[in-house]
C-alpha positions as a printed NumPy array, in Angstrom:
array([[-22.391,  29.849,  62.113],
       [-23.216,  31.482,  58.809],
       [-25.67 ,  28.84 ,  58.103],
       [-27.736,  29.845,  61.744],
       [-27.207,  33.782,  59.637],
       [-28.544,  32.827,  56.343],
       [-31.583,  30.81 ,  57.493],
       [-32.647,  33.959,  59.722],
       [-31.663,  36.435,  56.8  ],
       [-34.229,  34.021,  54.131],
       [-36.762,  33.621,  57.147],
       [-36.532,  37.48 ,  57.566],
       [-36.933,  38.023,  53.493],
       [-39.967,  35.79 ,  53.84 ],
       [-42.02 ,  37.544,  56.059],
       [-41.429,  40.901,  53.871],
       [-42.379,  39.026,  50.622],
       [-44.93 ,  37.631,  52.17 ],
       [-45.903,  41.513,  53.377],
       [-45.23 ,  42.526,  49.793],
       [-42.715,  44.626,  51.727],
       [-39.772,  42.921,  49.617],
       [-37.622,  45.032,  46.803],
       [-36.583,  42.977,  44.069],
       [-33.659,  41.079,  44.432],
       [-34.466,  41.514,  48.144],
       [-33.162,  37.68 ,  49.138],
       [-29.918,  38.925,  47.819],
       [-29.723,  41.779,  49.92 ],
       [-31.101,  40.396,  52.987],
       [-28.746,  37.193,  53.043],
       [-25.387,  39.023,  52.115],
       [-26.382,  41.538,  55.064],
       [-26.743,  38.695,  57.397],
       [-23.533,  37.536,  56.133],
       [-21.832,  40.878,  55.832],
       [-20.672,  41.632,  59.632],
       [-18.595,  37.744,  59.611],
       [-16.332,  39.44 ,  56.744],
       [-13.51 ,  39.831,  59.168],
       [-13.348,  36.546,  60.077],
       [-10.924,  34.017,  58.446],
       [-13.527,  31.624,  58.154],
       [-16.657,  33.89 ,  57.688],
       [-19.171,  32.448,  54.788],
       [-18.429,  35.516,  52.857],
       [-14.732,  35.894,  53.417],
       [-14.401,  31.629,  52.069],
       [-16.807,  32.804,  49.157],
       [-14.719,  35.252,  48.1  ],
       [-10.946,  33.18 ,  48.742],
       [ -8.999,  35.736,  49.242],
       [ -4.931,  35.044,  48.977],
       [ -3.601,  34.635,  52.437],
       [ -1.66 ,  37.81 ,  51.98 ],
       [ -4.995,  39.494,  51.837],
       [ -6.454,  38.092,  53.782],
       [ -3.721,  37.876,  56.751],
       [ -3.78 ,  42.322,  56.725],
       [ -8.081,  41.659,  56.557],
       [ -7.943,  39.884,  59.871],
       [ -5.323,  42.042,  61.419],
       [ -6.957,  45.576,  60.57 ],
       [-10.166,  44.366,  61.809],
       [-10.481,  41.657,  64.825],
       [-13.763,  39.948,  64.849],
       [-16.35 ,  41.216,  66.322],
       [-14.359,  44.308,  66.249],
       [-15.91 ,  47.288,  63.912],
       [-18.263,  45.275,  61.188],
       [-20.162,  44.457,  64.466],
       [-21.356,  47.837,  65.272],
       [-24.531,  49.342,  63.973],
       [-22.086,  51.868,  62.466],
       [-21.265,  49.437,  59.826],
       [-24.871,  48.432,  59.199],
       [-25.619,  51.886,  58.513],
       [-22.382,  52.41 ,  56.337],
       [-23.018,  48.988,  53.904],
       [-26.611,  50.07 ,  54.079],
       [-25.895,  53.48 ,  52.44 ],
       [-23.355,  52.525,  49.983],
       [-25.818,  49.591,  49.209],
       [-28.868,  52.707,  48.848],
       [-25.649,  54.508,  46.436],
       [-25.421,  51.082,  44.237],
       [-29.426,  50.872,  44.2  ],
       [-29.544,  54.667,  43.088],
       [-26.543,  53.898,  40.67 ],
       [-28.348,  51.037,  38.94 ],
       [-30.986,  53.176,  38.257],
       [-33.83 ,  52.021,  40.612],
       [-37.076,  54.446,  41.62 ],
       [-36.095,  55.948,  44.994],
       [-38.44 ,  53.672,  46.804],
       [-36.804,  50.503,  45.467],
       [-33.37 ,  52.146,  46.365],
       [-34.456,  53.298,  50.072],
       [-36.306,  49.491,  50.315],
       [-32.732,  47.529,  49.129],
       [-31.093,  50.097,  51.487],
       [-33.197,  48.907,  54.349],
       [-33.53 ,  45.142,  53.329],
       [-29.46 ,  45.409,  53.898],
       [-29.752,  47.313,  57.654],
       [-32.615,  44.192,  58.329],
       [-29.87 ,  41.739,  56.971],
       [-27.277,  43.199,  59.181],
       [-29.059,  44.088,  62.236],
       [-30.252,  39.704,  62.369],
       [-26.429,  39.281,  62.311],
       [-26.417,  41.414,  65.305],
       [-28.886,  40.4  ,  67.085],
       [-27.824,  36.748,  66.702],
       [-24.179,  37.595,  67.772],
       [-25.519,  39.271,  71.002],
       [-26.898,  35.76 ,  71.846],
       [-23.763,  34.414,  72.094],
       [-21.583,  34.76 ,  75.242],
       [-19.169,  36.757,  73.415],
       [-21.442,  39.258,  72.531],
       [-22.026,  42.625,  70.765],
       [-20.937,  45.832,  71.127],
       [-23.18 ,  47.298,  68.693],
       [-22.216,  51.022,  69.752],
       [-18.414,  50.684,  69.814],
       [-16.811,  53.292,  70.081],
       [-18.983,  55.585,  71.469],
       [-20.693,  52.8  ,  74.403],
       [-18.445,  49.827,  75.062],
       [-21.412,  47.795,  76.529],
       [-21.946,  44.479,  75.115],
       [-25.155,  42.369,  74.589],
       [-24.656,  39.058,  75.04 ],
       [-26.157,  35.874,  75.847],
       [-25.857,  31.669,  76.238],
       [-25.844,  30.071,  72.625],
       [-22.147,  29.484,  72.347],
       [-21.167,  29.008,  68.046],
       [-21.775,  25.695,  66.914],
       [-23.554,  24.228,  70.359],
       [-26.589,  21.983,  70.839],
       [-28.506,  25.712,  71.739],
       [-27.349,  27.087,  67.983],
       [-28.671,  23.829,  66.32 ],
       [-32.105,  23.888,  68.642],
       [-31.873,  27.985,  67.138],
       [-31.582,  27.022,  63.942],
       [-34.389,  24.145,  63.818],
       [-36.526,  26.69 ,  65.304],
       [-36.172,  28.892,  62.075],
       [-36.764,  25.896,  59.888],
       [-40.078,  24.955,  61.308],
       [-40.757,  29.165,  62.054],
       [-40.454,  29.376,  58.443],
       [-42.578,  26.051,  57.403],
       [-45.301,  27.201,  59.84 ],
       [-44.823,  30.953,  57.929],
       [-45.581,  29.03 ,  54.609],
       [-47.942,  27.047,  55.396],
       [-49.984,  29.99 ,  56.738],
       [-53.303,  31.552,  54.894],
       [-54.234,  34.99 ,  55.244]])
């Protein structure tokens, strides 16, 4: 659920702010790269956020199947350099362009990661290695909402920490 995506995308962005490891505009980043990979789905937090006409988004869903090519690495690395190009574009210091560039790969790769949980799985080298990563925390479940509680009191317990 894109909820279960955003929480560990903000938890994630957290823990680098907290690091002072965070380029501006970093939550941004981070959360629409945790979304990002969910764009080919018809119901994808992105995909409803931008309501595209169903003749749009009918060809969208067609072209790409979920899970299908935005759920490779390969796209992490492509949205993370053409997010590097619009942080160069803007007019940012290389390190704030190569940090937005890798807040976005972080954003994506949690997508990932969380996908590969699910019995469905990943196949986050597709083409090239058809093997998929996958676990028991089936979308929407009991296990999903235990997963996303978890993050909730990961990130209270984060905040609540002095260093």
């Amino acid at each position: 659920m894109g909820s279960t995506h955003a929480m560990t995308g903000f938890v994630i962005w957290y823990a680098l702010e907290r690091a002072h490891l965070s380029p501006p505009l970093g939550i941004v980043v981070l959360v629409i790269g945790s979304l990002l990979p969910d764009v080919d789905h018809p119901q994808g937090t992105l995909r409803q956020m931008m309501d595209l006409p169903k003749y749009l988004a009918q060809p969208v869903s067609e072209i790409f199947p979920h899970r299908g090519p935005t759920h490779t690495i390969w796209a992490g690395i492509l949205f993370s350099s053409l997010t590097i190009g619009l942080a160069a574009w803007a007019g940012n210091s290389f390190l704030v362009t190569l940090e937005t560039g890798l807040v976005m790969l972080i954003g994506y790769a949690s997508h990932l990661v969380l996908d590969s949980l699910n019995p469905s799985g990943v196949k986050w080298l597709s083409p090239w290695k058809d093997s998929k990563l996958h676990g028991p925390i089936r979308t929407g479940s009991r296990g999903e909402e235990f997963f996303f509680y978890g993050l909730i009191g990961a990130f209270i317990l984060a905040a609540l920490w002095q260093y």
